[in-house]
N, C-alpha and C positions, 0 to 999 in steps of 0.2 A: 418419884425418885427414891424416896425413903422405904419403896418397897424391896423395889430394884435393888438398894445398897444390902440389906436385911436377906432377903433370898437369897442372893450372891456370899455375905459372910457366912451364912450358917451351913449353905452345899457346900463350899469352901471349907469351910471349918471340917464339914463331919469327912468330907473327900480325904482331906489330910490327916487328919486323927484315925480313919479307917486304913490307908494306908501303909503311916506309922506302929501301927499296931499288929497288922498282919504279917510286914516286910520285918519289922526290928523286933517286936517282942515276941509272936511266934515265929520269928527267925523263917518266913518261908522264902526267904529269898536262899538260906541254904537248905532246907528242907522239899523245895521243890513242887510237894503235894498235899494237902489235907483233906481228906473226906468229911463233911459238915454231917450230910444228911444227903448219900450214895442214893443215883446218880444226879438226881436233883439238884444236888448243892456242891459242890467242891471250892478249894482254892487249889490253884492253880497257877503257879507265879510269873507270868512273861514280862521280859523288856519288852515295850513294844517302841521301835526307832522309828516307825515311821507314823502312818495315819489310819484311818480305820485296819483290820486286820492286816496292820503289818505291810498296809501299801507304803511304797517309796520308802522302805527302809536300808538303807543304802549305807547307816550306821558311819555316816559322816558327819561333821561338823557343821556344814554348810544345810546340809538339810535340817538338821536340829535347830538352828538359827531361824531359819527359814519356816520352818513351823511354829517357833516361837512368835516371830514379829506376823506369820497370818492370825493366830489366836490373839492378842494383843490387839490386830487392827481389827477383826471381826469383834470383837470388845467393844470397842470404840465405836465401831460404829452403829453398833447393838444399843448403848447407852445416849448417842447421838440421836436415833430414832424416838428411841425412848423420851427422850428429852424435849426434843420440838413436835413432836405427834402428840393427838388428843388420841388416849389409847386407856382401855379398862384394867380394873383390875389383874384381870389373867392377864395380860401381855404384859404387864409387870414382872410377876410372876415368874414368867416362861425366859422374862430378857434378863432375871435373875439369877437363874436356875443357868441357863447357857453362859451366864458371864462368870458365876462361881467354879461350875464345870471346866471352862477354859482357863480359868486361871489355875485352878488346882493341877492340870496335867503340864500348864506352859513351870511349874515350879517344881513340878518331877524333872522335866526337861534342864531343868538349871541343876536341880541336885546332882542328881543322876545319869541325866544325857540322854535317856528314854522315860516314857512312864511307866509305871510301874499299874500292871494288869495284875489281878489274881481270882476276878469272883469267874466258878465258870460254870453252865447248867446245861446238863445235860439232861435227856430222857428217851426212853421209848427203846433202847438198845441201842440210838444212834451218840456217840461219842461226839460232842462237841468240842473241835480242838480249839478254841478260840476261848481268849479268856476278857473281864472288861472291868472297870470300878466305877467308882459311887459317880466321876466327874465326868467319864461316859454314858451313863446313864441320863447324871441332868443335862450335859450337852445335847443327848438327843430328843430328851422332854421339853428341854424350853424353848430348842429348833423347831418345834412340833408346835408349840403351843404360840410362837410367836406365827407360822403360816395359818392355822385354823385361824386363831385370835386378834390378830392384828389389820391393819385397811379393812375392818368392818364399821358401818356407816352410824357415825354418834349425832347427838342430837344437832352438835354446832356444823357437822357437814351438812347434811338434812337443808338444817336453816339457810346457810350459805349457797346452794343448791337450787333452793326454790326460788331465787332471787332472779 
């Protein structure tokens, strides 16, 4: 669990402080655009109201609520798993990286009312309109890392098993 608490403050932490930094001190929430390193890199600033690209953005309360208390109970239950399952290192990891992730967007949601998107990458001539942050990123890392990683067979199933 100590890995779980530690992977979650520190994607948390940088989620926030990546944010704070883009939205307030390079003011792109009114500046709109910044080219990093064209087309490869940009910031790009969207509210995003609803769930992945802007599904069920409906830009209501009710849904804002509503996505708050799924990321909170997908939390929980993330850290419940975690807690009564015999599970390695990486699924530690992974159930850190998705619970820091989810909480840094569900505290866009309280600030703001949406989260705040801005990294966006493009290439190849194709324009990418979609934009994502740090807490999207580990949301979809440690959703990944807890399916590869997790219900795989440790020595005390094995044991129990054979019986």
């Amino acid at each position: 669990m100590r890995t779980v608490f530690w992977v979650g403050f520190w994607t948390f932490l940088i989620d926030q402080a990546s944010k704070w930094y883009v939205v307030h001190w390079l003011n792109l929430s009114q500046r709109l655009e910044i080219d990093v390193v064209p087309p490869l890199l940009n910031l790009r600033m969207a509210w995003n109201y609803g769930i992945n690209f802007g599904l069920f953005a409906e830009n209501s309360d009710l849904t804002r609520w509503v996505l708050i208390a799924v990321a909170l109970v997908i939390s929980g239950a993330v850290l419940w798993f975690v807690h009564h399952e015999e599970n390695g290192t990486a699924v530690s990891i992974s159930a850190g990286f998705l619970i820091g992730g989810a909480l840094g967007n569900v505290v866009d949601r309280l600030l703001y009312g949406a989260v705040a998107d801005f990294l966006n990458m493009s290439c190849c001539g194709i324009r990418n309109p979609y934009s994502f942050n740090v807490a999207d990123i580990a949301v979809f890392a440690g959703a990944l890392g807890m399916v590869i990683f997790a219900g795989g067979d440790t020595k005390e199933k094995k044991a129990t098993q054979g019986k």
